[in-house]
C-alpha positions, 0 to 999 in steps of 0.5 A, a space after each residue: 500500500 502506498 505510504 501517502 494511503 497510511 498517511 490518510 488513515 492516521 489523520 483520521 485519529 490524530 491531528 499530526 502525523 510526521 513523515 521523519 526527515 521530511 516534515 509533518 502534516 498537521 489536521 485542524 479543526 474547522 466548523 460547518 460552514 455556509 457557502 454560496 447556498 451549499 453547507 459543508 458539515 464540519 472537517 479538519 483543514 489539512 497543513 504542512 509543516 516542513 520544520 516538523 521533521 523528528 521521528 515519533 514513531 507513530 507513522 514508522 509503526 503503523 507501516 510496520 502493522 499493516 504490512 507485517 514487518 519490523 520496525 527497522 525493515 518499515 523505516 528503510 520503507 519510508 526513508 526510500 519513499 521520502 528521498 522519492 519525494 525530495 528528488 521529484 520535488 527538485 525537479 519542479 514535478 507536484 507530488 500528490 498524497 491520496 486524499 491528502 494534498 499536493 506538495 509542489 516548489 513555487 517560482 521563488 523555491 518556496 514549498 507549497 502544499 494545497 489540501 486536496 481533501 476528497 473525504 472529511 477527515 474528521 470521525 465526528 462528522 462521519 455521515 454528514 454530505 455536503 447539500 446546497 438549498 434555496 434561498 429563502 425569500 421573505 413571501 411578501 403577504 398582501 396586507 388585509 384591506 381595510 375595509 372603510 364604511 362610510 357613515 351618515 351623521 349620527 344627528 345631522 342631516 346629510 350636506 353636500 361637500 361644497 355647502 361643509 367647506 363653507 359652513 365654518 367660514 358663515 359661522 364666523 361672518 354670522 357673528 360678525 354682522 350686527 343684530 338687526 342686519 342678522 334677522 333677514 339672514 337667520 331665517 334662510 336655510 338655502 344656499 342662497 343664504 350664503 352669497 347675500 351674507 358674504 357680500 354685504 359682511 363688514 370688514 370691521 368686526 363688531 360685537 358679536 350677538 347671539 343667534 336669535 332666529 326671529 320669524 315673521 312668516 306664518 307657518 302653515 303646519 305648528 306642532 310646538 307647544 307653548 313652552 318652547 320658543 327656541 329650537 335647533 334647526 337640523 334641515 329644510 326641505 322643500 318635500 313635506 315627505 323627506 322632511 318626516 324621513 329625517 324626523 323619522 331618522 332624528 328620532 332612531 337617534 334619540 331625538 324628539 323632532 319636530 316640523 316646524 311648519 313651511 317658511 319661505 317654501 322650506 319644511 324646517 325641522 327641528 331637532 330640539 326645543 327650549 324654553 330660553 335662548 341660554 338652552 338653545 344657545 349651549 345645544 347649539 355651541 356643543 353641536 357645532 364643537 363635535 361637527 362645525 360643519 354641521 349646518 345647524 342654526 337657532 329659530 326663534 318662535 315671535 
């Protein structure tokens, strides 16, 4: 059997072996490992010592066991085999051990040697094969859709976008006209409102009143009762029957509402009813804090 065979199998049970007069081949532990999406189990990583040169006896003895012979015929054996090796390494030719490496003279004379592992060494890792994988990407799940619903107001009737843009805007005009100019505005509930009372606010502000709607058209239809005076418009309608729908829908939320009769050819609704204005007045301001877009007035019965 060759010598570079009996090499080999010591490695497989100790982490140096020396090749006497020559230098020594030493096993270090290396661990698993991941490359380019293959991993390699743990091993020995195989070098070569040309300093290690003395004689142990552990290479000379395991030659003398395999092959049946003594001592003295085995190192004969092995000296033939490293001056062998030093004459081919001298002719610049690359000496090859089973399993093991390479041994070779660089340009500059240098010895090199290049492990040329076939089989993991190490005993530990008996079994273990190399494997390469996938790589594994994050899936991208699609994130659940939320689903929005849209809710009518819960007190207010519903208003176009272009009439909510511009509800704060009046509110703040509203109080900056004078009573006695407010009377003819208070009592519209339209549009139309809206531009009369933009174009005739003063620039100056003045005192601001509080929002008393004041009525001197005869209503045809009157459900209120004697006591209360002040009540918190939620909507006009020129229809008498989408005026008792949103009485119907004020009163799924818990309130009382009433037709107030028709002014100026509008049903007005009203949410609420007071005695005082101070009453009506507060509704009205905690109304207009939760929806300043809201649209909703004071109108005062003579």
């Amino acid at each position: 059997m060759e010598i570079s065979q009996y090499i080999k199998e010591l490695l497989l049970l100790n982490d140096c072996v020396i090749i006497p007069e020559f230098g020594g081949f030493v096993a270090n532990y290396k661990p698993a490992t991941v490359e380019n999406n293959q991993f390699f189990p743990p091993t020995k990583e195989i070098a070569f010592n040309n300093k290690l040169i003395s004689n142990d006896g552990l290479l000379i003895n395991y030659i003398s066991e395999a092959e049946g012979i003594d001592y003295f015929s085995a190192k004969q054996r092995l000296d033939s085999f490293v001056e062998e090796t030093m004459l081919n390494l001298e002719k610049n030719r690359n000496v090859y051990f089973e399993g093991v490496g390479c041994l070779h003279y660089d340009s500059r004379e240098n010895l090199q040697f290049e492990p040329q592992l076939k089989q993991n060494l190490l005993v530990e890792s008996y079994g273990l094969q190399n494997f390469s994988y996938e790589k594994l990407y994050q899936r991208q799940m699609p994130k659940p859709a939320i689903k929005v619903e849209y809710r009518e107001p819960i007190i207010f009737q519903q208003r176009k976008l272009k009439k909510l843009a511009i509800a704060i805007p009046l509110l703040i005009a509203m109080a900056l006209i004078p009573m006695k100019h407010n009377n003819e505005y208070l009592s519209k509930s339209d549009m139309g409102m809206w531009e009369t009372l933009t174009q005739s606010a003063s620039a100056t502000p003045v005192q601001v009143q509080k929002e008393i709607q004041t009525e001197t058209t005869t209503p045809v239809v009157n459900t209120v009762t004697g006591e209360q005076k002040y009540f918190i418009i939620g909507g006009s309608f020129k229809s008498e029957e989408n005026a008792n729908k949103y009485i119907q829908q004020l009163k799924e939320q818990g309130y009382n509402g009433q037709n107030l009769g028709v002014f100026k050819g509008l049903n007005r609704v009203a949410m609420k009813g007071f005695a005082s204005m101070d009453e009506a007045q507060k509704e009205l301001n905690s109304l207009l804090s939760k929806n300043p877009g809201c649209g909703v007035w004071i109108h005062a019965n003579q």
